[in-house]
N, C-alpha and C positions, 0 to 999 in steps of 0.2 A: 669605591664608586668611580667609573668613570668621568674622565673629566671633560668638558665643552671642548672643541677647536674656535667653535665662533660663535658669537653670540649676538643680536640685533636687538635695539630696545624698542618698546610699542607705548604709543600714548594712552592706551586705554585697555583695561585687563578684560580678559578672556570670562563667558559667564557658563556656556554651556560646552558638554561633550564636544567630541570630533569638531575641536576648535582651529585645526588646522588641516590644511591639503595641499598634495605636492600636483602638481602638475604634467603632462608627458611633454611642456616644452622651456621645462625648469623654473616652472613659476612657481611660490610659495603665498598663498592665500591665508592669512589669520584672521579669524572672526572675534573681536574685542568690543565688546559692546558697542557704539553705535558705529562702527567702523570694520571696514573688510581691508586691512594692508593686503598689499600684495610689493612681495619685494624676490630679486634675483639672486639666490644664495651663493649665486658666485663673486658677484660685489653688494655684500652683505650696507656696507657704510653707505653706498651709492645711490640712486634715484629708486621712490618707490610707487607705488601706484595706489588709488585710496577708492573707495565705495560710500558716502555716506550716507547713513539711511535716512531720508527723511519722513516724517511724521505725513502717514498715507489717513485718506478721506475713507472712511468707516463705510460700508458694503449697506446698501440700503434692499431692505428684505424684508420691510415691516415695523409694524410698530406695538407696544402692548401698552396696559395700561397701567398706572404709577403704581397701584397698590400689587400689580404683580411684582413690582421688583424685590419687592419680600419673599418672592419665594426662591425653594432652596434649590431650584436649576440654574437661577440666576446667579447666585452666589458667585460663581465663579466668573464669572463676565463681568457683574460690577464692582469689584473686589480686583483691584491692581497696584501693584508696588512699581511697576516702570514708569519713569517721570519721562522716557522716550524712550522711542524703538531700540532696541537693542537685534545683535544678531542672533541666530538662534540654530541654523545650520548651514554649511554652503558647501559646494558639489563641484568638480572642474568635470568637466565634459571632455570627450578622445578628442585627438590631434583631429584637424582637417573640419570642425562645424562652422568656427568662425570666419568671416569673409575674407580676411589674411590667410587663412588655413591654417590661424592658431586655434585656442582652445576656446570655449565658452565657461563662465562665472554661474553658477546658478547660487540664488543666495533667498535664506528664509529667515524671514524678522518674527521678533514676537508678536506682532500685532497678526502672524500669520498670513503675511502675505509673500509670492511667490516672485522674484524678477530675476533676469538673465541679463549678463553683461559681456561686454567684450571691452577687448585693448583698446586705448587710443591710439590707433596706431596713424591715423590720416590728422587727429585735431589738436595734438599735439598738445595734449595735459597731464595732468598725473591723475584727472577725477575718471572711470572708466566711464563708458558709455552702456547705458539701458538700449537692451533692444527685442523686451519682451517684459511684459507684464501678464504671467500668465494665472495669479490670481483673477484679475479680471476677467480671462476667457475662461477661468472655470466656475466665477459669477454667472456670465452669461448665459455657460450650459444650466446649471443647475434653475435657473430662471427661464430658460427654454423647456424644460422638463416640472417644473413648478417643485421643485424640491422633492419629487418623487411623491406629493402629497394628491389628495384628489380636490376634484372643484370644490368641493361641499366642503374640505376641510380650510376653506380660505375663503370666509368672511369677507366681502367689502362694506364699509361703513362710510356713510358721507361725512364730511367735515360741519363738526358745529363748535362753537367757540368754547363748550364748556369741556371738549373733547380732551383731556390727558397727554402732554407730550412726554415723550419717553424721554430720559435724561443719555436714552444709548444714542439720540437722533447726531446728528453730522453738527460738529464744534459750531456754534452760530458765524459765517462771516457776513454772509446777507439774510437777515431775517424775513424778508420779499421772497428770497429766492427758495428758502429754507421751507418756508406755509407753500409754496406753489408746489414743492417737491412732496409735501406732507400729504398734498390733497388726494396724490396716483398711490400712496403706501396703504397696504393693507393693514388692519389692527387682526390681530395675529394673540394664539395663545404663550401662554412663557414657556411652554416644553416646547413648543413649534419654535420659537425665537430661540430656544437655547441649543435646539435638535441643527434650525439653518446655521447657526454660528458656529457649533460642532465641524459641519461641512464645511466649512469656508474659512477655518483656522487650521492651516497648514504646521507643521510642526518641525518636519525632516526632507530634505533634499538628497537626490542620487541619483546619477548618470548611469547608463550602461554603457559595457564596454560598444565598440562600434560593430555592426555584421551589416551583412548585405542580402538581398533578396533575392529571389530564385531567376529575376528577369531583367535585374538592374544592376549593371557597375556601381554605382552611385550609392555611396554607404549611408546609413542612418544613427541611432540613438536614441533611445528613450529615457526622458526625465519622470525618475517616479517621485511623486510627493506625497506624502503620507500624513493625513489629519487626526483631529481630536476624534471626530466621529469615528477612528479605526480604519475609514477605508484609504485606498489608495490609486493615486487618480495615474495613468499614464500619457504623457504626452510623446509625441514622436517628431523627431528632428532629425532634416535631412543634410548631406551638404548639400553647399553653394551650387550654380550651375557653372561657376566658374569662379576664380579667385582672382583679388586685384587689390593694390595699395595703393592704390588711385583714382579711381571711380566709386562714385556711390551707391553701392551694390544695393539689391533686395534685401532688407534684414532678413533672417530666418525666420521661418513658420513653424510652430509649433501643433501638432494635429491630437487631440486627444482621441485615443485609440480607446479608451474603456475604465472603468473604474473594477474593482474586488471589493468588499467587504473583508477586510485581511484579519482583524483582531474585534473582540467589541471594549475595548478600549483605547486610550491614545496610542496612535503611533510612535515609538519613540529611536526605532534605528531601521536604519535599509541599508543592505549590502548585494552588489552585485559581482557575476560570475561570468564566464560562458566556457560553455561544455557543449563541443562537438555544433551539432547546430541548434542548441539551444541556448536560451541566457535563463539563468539560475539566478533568484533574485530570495534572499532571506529577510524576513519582516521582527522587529520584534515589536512588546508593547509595554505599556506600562502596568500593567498588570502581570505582568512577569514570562509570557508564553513567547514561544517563538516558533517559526514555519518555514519554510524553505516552499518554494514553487519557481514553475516552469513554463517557460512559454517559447512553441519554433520559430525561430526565426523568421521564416517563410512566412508563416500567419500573422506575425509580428510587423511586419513591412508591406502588408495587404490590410490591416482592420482598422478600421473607422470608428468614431462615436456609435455605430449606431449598433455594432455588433459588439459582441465578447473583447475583454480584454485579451484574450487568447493566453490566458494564465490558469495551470491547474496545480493543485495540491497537489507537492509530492512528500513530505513529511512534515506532521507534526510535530517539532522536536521537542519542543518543552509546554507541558500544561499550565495553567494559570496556576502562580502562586513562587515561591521563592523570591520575593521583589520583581521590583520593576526589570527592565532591559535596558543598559545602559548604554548600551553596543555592540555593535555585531563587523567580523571581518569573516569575507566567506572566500576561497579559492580554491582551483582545480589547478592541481599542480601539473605541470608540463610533462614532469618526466615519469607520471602515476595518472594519465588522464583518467585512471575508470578510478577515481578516489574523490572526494566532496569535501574537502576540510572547513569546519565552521568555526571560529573565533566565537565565545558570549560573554559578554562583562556585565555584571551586575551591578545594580544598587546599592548591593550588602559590601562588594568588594570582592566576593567572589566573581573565579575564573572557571571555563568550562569550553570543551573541545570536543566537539563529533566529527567521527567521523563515517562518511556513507562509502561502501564498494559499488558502486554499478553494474559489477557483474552475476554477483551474488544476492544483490537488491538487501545488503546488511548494514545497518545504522548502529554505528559501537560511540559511546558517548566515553570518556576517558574522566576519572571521578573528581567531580567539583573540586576547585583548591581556594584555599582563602592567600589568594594572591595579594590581596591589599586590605587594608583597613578602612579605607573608604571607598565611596562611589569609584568603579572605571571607566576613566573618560576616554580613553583609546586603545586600540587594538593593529595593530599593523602585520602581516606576515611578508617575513622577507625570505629569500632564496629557494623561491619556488614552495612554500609551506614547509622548510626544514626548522627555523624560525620563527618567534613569534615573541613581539614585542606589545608591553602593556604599559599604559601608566595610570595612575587616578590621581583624586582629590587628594590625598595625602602626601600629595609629592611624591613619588615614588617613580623610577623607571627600571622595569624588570625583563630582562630577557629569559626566553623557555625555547629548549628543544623537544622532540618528541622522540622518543625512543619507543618503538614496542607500542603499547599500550597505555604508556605512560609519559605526563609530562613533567618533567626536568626543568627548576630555575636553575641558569647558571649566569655569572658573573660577565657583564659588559666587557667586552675589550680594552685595554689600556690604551692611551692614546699615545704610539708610539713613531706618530709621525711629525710632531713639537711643531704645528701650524698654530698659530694663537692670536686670534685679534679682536678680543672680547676687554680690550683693557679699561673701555668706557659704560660699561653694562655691569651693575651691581652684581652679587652672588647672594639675593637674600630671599628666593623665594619661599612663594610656601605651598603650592598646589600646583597639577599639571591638569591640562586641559583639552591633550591632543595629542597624537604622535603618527608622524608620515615618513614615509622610507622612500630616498633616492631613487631615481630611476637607476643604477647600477645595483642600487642594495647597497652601497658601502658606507652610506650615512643616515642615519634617525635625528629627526629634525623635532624639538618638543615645545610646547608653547607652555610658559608658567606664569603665573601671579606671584606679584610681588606682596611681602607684608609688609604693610606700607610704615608698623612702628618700627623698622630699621631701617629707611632711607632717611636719606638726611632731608630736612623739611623746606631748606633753602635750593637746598641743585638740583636734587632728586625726585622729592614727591610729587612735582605739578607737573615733570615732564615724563616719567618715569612707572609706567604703571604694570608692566609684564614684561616678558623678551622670549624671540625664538630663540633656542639654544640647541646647538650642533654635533653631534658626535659620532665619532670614526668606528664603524660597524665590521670595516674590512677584517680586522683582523679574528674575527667572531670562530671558535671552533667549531666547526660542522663535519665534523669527523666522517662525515656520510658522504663529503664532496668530495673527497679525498683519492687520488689517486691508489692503484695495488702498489704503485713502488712504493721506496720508502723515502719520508723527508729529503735526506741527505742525496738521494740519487734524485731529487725533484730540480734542489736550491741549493748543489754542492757548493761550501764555502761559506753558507748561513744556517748556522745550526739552531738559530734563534725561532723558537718555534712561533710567535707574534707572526715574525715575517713570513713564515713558511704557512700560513693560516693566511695572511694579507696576499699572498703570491696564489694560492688555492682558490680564492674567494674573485681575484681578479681574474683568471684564467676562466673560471664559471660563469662571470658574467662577460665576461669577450664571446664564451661562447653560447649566453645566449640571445643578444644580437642576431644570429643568423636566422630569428623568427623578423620574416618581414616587416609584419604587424607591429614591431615593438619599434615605437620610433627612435632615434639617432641622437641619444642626450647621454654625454659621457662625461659632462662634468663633473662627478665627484671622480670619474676615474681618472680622469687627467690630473684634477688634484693631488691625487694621491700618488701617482707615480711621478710628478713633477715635484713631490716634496722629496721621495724617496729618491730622486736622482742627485739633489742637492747631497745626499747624506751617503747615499748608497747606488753609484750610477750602474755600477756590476750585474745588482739585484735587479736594477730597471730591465739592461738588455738580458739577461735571464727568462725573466717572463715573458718576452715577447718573441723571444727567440722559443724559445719552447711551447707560443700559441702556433707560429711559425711551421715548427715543425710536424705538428698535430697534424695540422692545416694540408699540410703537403706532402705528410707521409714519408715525412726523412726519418732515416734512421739519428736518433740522439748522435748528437757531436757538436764542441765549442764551437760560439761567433763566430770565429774567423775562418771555420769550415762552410757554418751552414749559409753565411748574409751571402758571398761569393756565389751561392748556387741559386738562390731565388730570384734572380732577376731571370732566369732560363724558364723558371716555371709559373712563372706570375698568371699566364694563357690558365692553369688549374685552378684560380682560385676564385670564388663567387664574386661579384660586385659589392655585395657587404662587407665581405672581406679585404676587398682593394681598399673599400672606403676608410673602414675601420684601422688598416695599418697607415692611408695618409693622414688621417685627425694626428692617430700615435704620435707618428715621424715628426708632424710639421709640431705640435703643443707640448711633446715631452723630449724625445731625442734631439732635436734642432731648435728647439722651441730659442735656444738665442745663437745660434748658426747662422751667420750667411750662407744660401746654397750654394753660392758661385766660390764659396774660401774651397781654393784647393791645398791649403796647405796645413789644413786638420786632422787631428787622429786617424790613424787607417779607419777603425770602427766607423766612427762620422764619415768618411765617403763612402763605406760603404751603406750607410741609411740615407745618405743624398743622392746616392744612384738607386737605391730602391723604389726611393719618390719620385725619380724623375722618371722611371720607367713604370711605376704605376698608373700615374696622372698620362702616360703618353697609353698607355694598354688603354684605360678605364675611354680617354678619346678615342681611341681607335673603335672603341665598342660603341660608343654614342654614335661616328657618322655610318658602321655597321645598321646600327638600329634604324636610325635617320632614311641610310640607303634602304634596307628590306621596307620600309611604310610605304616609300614610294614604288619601287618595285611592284612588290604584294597589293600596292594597291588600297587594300582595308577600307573597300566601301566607300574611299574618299573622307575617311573622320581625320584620318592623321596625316597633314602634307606638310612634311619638314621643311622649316624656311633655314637658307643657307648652302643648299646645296650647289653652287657656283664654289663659295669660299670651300665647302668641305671637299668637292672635286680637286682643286687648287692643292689642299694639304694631302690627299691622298698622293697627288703626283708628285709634291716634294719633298716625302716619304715613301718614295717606291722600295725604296733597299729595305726598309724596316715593315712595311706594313705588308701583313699578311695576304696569304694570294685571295681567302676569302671576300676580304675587304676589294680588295681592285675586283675581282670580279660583280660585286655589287657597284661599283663605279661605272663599269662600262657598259652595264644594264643602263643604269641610271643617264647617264649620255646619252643612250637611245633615246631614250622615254622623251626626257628634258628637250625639247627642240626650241624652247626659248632662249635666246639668247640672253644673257645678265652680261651689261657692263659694270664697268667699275662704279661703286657707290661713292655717294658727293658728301662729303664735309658738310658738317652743322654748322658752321660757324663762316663758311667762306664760298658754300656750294662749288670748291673744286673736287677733282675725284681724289680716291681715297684707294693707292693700291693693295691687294693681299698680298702682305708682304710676313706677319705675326700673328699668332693666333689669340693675341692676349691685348694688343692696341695694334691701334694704325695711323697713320700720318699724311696729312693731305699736302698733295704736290705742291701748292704758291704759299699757304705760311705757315704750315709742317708744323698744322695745331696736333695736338694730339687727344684721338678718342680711344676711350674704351672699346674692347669688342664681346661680344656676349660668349660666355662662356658655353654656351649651349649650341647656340647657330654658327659664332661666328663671325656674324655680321654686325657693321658698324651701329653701338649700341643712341637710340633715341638719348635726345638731353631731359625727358620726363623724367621725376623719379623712378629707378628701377629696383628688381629683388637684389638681395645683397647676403652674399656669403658669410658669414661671424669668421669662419675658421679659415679659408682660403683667401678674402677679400678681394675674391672676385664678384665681376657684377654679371646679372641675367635679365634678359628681356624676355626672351623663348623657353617655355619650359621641353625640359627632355621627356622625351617617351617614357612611358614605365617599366615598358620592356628588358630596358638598361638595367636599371635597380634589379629584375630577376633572373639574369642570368645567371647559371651556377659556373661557368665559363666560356670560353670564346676560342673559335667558332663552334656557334649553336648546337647542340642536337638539332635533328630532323622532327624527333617529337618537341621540343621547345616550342619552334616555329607555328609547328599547327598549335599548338596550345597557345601562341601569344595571336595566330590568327584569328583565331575563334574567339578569344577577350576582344580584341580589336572590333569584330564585327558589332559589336554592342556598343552600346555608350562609352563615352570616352571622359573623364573626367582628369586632366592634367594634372598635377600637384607639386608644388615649389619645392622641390629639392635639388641641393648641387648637386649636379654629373659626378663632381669628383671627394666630394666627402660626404654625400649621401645627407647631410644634416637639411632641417627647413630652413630655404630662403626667407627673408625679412624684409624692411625697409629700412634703412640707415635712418636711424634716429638721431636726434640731438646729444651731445653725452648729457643734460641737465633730466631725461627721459627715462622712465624706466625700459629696461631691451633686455629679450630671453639671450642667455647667452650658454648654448648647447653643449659646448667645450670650455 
């Protein structure tokens, strides 16, 4: 069995499935009974962020009478073993919902109720902040609509003393206030009382991935939640209208688009997809069925309450019966988009895989395996669906490939990169309760319970109740990812097949970064190659030099052929690209280089010239971008601030910057007929000449500021965004134009296609110019902080 690299310990053990989620800005959520940690798996020991649930005021929908609670719908409502809320499922939502422009928390209790969190990132605690209670609003609907019920079937009766109070009524705190609230409740039958509480007890949470509308820049999201009564409610979330770590934004709105009747039993797992322009969204239940359906987008980002959920049946996949549904992972592989892969875990323990063609409109189901012995509590697919990772109740974690027709257990990877910092974290588990895979794929993240008659009763047992445990994925064989050459002509000189599997695995996920979409979180890869460089630095520039060449269409040939010639070609390579090899350079190659030692390895200057001419390209294409907004114009949504300073560096860069650039200069001079004098010191209101594009220094007592990495210009003393991986600071965000260029200078198709986006809404989004990652707020180090690299 493979073994952990890291292990983190939890005060309180895990009770249901899909007990844990990775995040797309490296945050890791675990659901532990009354508590949601959320901790940064890059500093596992470090600050962590906490959720607690507390005990919610019961949904008032009526009342019955005492001798009904004998009966047997009631059973299960008055009939509970939690002495408090525990958690019961939770969801992270895409990059850009939250008013930072991180993620959103969605989280479901047993008492089934629904609420959404975000970071503290303004108030500076570890409890997150509530900024939606959307049990409530679907209280409300359902009491706007009378529960779907008619007049006639909802009795009002007046209050008389010898009147029945129901034992379900709200915990007495004010018995005045308690009879005042009793008098407007209706006395209600027990199937009606069992039928509202069905509706209004939510079970399962799930975000959708994010898409956009036919008339709007401005992405959205739908959260589906799934109840006792089978159906499934969707709400829709938009982003911000703007992002700030400063001001006290609008929370987000949640709009319920529509409910389904999805199963007539409880909901017990939701998994979400998207394909082409549709989001694919699979249901299962507890009664064992499962269903896939579909809803376009376009109609998706237009419907209201009052119309269709905009969701159709596109396959029933599994009929009632087989056990319950324990979990569902559904994805559409990138490199097979007309394929539908569904992950299903059982009850029993059994595992089960379909798969749908799109072009053929063929549903091949791949034959049940009894993959565990108990319930599976998780399903994860990594590298693109080549993959697929399970765990359940039995403690067990088992990796499958797919071959053909058929699914393949094969053996976890060794962990052959000797990272280990698990020395305070028991090894006594007994059950697993979740498993989420890295944003690169090179790590599966698993949450277990502990048995608690093998911790020791003095150190252990009171503080010590579960722990996420880590393990190294990279070196996984996926013989399908594999290059035609052969090993030795890939990794001459490592005939070690681990590495040559760890070298394959990392070159597939460098390249699939180049999907815009997929945010900029390479921390387990820097991990990994920053362990490997300690052991094996050869292997490091191997791989990157052979992403390198890919990239630029050199013909194969060693280092110290090919670093020499990429500084000439750097103009070829995307903006993701530039980004991607400065994270590399600055966290694995130089990670303890000074840039300015010229007395280092050839190798090493040559990766400190590579950066230093990346970071001057990747500028050059910012005050490019900067220049064409003003130029072009664009309706007036985008007017770059800074263009004094950026005129300034194009002219004292003339020899180096391209003739494209200066001629966007001397348009811009046109236009600009205001003059900008020199900017004044914060601290002493003298001026402040352009003299560095990184600080600058005021003439009488040559304080020194920051300058934005964006504009330029002399950065505000407010808090500002702050780079993890470059540590530089922003006040301006850059156009998005930047981020899509495939190189520099533009096509002529580009330009109309970035004008055409332009003419629409404009929604800015915090990322550095120069490592592509999302900007933050500098936190306290005692804070929890995503940390992308």
């Amino acid at each position: 069995m493979a073994s952990r690299f890291q292990a983190v310990a939890l005060v309180a053990s895990p009770t249901y499935p899909n007990a844990i989620s990775w995040s797309n800005e490296n945050l890791v959520a675990v659901a532990s009974g009354h508590l949601v940690t959320i901790l940064n798996p890059a500093m596992p020991s470090g600050p962590k962020g906490l959720i607690t649930i507390p005990t919610s005021k019961p949904f008032s929908f009526g009342v019955i009478e005492r001798k009904d609670l004998l009966s047997g719908c009631m059973l299960p409502i008055c009939l509970s073993r939690d002495i408090r809320p525990c958690v019961r499922s939770i969801s992270w939502s895409p990059l850009g919902l939250a008013p930072n422009s991180g993620c959103l928390l969605a989280v479901c209790t047993t008492e089934g109720v629904v609420k959404v969190y975000h970071s503290p990132f303004r108030e500076f605690s570890s409890e997150w902040v509530e900024v939606l209670d959307v049990s409530e609003m679907l209280h409300s609907y359902f009491e706007k609509i009378r529960y779907g019920e008619s007049d006639s079937d909802i009795p009002f009766l007046e209050y008389n003393d010898d009147m029945p109070i129901s034992k379900l009524l709200i915990r007495i705190k004010d018995k005045r206030q308690n009879l005042l609230e009793y008098h407007k409740r209706p006395s209600i039958s027990a199937q009606q009382y069992a039928s509202r509480s069905a509706m209004l007890s939510s079970l399962v949470v799930s975000w959708s991935p994010m898409f956009h509308g036919d008339t709007s820049s401005k992405g959205c999201s739908i959260l589906a939640i799934g109840g006792k009564s089978g159906n499934i409610s969707f709400w829709r979330v938009h982003e911000p209208q703007c992002y700030s770590i400063t001001q006290r934004s609008k929370p987000p709105g949640a709009l319920l688009i529509g409910l389904i009747q999805a199963h007539d039993s409880w909901i017990t797992a939701i998994s979400w997809s998207k394909f082409d322009s549709q989001l694919l969204l699979s249901t299962g239940s507890s009664d064992g069925s499962v269903k896939i359906w579909r809803g376009y987008t376009d109609d998706l980002a237009k419907s209201t309450e009052d119309g269709d959920a905009a969701f159709s049946l596109l396959k029933d996949v599994i009929k009632v019966g087989l056990g319950p549904t324990s979990v569902l992972s559904l994805i559409v592989p990138e490199a097979s988009p007309q394929k539908i892969l569904l992950a299903v875990g059982k009850g029993s323990g059994s595992l089960q895989v379909w798969i749908y063609d799109t072009l053929i409109h063929k549903f091949d189901g791949i034959a049940p395996l009894s993959g565990h012995d108990q319930i599976v509590t998780g399903l994860a697919w990594a590298y693109d669906g080549h993959c697929l990772y399970s765990c359940s109740q039995d403690n067990s974690l088992n990796s499958w490939i797919i071959k053909g027709d058929s699914l393949h257990r094969v053996s976890l990877p060794p962990n052959i990169l000797g990272v280990k910092t698990f020395t305070d974290v028991p090894n006594v588990s007994d059950a697993c309760f979740g498993i989420a895979v890295s944003p690169a794929n090179l790590v599966v993240a698993v949450v277990r319970s502990f048995d608690v008659n093998l911790l020791n009763p003095m150190y252990e047992a009171r503080s010590q109740k579960a722990a996420v445990e880590f393990f190294w994925i990279g070196g996984q064989n996926l013989g399908i990812l594999k290059d035609e050459e052969s090993d030795d002509e890939n990794f001459p000189g490592f005939p070690n097949m681990d590495l040559v599997n760890f070298g394959q695995n990392i070159l597939w996920s460098l390249n699939q970064y180049e999907n815009l979409h997929k945010p900029l979180v390479l921390w387990d890869m820097i991990a990994a190659l920053s362990a490997f460089k300690d052991s094996q630095p050869n292997y490091v520039e191997q791989i990157l030099v052979k992403w390198l060449i890919s990239n630029l269409k050199f013909e194969w040939g060693p280092p110290e052929i090919i670093l020499p010639r990429v500084n000439t070609h750097l103009s070829n390579l995307t903006s993701r690209q530039l980004h991607l090899l400065n994270v590399m350079n600055r966290h694995v190659l130089l990670r303890e280089t000074e840039l300015d030692n010229n007395n280092g390895e050839q190798d090493l200057k040559f990766w400190i010239k590579i950066l230093e001419m990346s970071e001057k390209e990747l500028r050059e294409r910012l005050v490019g971008c900067s220049f064409s907004a003003t130029v072009k114009g664009y309706n007036g949504n985008l007017h770059p601030v800074g263009l004094a300073q950026m005129k300034s560096w194009v002219a004292n860069n003339e020899r180096v910057v391209k003739d494209y650039v200066k001629l966007l200069a001397s348009k811009v001079k046109k236009i600009e007929k205001r003059y900008v004098g020199e900017e004044e010191c914060s601290y002493c209101s003298s001026s402040v000449p352009f003299e560095d594009t990184e600080v600058g220094f005021c003439k009488v007592e040559n304080h020194k500021l920051a300058r934005c990495a964006v504009s330029m210009v002399v950065c505000p003393l407010t808090p500002l965004w702050f780079c993890v991986s470059c540590k530089r600071w922003v006040s301006n965000f850059a156009p998005e134009s930047l981020f899509k260029l495939t190189r520099y200078p533009p096509t002529v198709d580009f330009e109309k296609r970035c004008l055409t986006f332009q003419n629409g809404e404009i929604l800015l989004k915090p990322l550095c110019p120069f490592c592509g990652v999302l900007l933050q707020r500098l936190q306290p180090e005692f804070l929890l902080s995503t940390t992308s690299v």
